[in-house]
C-alpha positions as CSV (number, residue, x, y, z in Angstrom):
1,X,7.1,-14.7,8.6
2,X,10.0,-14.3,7.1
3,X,12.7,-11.8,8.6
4,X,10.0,-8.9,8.6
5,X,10.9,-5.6,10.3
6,X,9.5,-4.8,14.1
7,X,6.4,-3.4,14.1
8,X,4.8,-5.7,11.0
9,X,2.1,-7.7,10.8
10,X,0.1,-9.7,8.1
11,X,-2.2,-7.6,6.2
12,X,-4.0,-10.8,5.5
13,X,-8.0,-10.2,6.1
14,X,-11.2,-11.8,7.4
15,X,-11.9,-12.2,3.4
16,X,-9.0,-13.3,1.6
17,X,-8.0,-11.3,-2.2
18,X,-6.4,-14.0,-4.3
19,X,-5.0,-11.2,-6.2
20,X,-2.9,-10.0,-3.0
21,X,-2.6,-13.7,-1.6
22,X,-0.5,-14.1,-5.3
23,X,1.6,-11.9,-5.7
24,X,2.4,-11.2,-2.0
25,X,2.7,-11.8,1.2
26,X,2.2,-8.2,2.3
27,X,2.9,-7.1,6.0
28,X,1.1,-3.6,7.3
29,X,2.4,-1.3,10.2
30,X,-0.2,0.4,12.0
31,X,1.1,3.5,14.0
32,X,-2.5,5.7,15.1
33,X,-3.9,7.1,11.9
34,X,-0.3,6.2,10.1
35,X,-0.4,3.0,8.2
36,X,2.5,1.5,6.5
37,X,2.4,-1.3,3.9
38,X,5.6,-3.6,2.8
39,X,6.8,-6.9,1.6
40,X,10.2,-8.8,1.4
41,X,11.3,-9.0,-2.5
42,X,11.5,-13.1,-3.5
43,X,12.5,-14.4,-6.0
44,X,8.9,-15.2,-8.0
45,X,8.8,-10.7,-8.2
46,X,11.9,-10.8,-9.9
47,X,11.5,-9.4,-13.5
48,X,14.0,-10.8,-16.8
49,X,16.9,-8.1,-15.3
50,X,16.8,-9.6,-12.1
51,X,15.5,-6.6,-10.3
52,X,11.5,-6.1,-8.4
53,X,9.0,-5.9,-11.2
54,X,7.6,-2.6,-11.5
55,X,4.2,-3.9,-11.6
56,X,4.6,-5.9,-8.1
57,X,5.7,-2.2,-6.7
58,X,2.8,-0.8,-8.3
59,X,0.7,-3.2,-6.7
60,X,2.3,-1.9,-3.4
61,X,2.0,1.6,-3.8
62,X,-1.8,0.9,-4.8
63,X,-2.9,-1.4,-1.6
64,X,0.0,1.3,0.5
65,X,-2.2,4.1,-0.6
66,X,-5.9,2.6,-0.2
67,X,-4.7,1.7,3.7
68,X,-3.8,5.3,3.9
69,X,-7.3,6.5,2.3
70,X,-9.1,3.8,4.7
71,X,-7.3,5.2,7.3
72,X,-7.6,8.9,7.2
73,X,-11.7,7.9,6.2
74,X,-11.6,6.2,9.9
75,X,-10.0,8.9,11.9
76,X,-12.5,11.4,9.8
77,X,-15.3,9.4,12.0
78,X,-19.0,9.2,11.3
79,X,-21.8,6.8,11.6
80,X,-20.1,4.4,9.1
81,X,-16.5,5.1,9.1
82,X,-15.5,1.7,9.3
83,X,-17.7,0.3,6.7
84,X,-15.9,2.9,4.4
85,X,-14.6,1.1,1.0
86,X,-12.5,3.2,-1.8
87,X,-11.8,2.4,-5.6
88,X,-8.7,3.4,-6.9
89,X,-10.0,6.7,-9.7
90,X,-6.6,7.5,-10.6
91,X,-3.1,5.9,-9.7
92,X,0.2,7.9,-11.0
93,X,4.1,6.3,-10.4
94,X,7.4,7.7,-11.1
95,X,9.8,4.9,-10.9
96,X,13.1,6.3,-9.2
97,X,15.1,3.1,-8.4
98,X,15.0,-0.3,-8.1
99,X,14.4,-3.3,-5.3
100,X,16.6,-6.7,-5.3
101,X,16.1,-9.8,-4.4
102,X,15.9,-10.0,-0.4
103,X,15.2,-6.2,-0.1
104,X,12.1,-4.8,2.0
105,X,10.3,-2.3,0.7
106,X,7.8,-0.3,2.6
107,X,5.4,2.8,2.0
108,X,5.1,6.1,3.7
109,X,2.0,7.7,2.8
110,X,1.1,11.0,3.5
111,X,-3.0,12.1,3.1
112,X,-3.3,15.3,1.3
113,X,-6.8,15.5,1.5
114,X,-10.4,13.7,2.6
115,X,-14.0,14.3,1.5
116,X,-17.4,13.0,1.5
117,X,-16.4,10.9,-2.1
118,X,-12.8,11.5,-2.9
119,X,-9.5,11.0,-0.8
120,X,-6.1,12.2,-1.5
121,X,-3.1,10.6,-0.9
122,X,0.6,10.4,-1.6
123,X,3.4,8.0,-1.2
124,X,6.5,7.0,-1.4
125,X,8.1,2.9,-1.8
126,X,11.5,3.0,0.5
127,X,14.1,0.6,0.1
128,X,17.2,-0.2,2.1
129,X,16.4,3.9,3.2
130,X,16.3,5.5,-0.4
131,X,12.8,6.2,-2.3
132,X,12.1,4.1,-5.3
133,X,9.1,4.8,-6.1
134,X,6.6,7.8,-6.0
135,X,3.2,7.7,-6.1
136,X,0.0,9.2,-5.7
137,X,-3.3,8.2,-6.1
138,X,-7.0,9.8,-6.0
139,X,-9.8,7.2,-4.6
140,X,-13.8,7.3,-4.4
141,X,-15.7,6.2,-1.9
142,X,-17.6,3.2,-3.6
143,X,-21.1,3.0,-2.1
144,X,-20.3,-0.8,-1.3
145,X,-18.9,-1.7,2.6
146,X,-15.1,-3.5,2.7
């Protein structure tokens, strides 16, 4: 790993995503039901300005959120809590700032709410300790086990 902050891991799965494994490598922070996702800016997520392509942080704030929704579905408990899987219904960004090369940038989600279908959630992308990026998404639980 490469100069990732205390407390991250790989968020690299059992069953890879070559989506993620692409435009990656992400790192997730586990702390009880609060979840964290991030990644260290390279060079390949660098845009024509130079500066972390919004569509990489989008990509963050997506997976950041779904952890969160996965999450909150697992501390909600039930017969099949961890078999819980959720599709993204809606995603919504407001770009703030902007990530260089070299920077981490890491999610703090908060849940708003959890149901029998829907979940939720809010974020924000933090780098070098000012929000970039805020986000918020609404996901359905898909029938189908993660």
């Amino acid at each position: 790993m490469k100069d990732v902050p205390e407390g991250f891991v790989s968020a690299r799965r059992s069953k890879t995503n070559p989506f993620n494994e692409l435009v990656g490598p992400f790192y997730v922070r586990r702390r009880g039901t609060d979840v964290s996702l991030g990644l260290r800016i390279e060079e390949r997520h660098l845009n024509s300005r130079g500066i972390c392509h919004g569509g990489l942080l989008a990509t963050l704030a997506d997976l950041a959120l779904g952890y969160a929704a996965l999450a909150a579905g697992s501390a909600a408990g039930g017969p099949d809590a961890d078999r819980r899987s959720f599709v993204t219904v809606n995603l919504s960004l407001d770009f703030a700032g902007s990530a260089k090369l070299g920077d981490w940038v890491a999610s703090e989600a908060q849940v708003q709410k959890t149901g029998a279908r829907l979940a939720f959630i809010n974020c924000h992308l933090v780098a070098n300790g000012v929000r970039i990026v805020r986000a918020s998404a609404i996901f359905a639980l898909s029938g189908q086990p993660k």
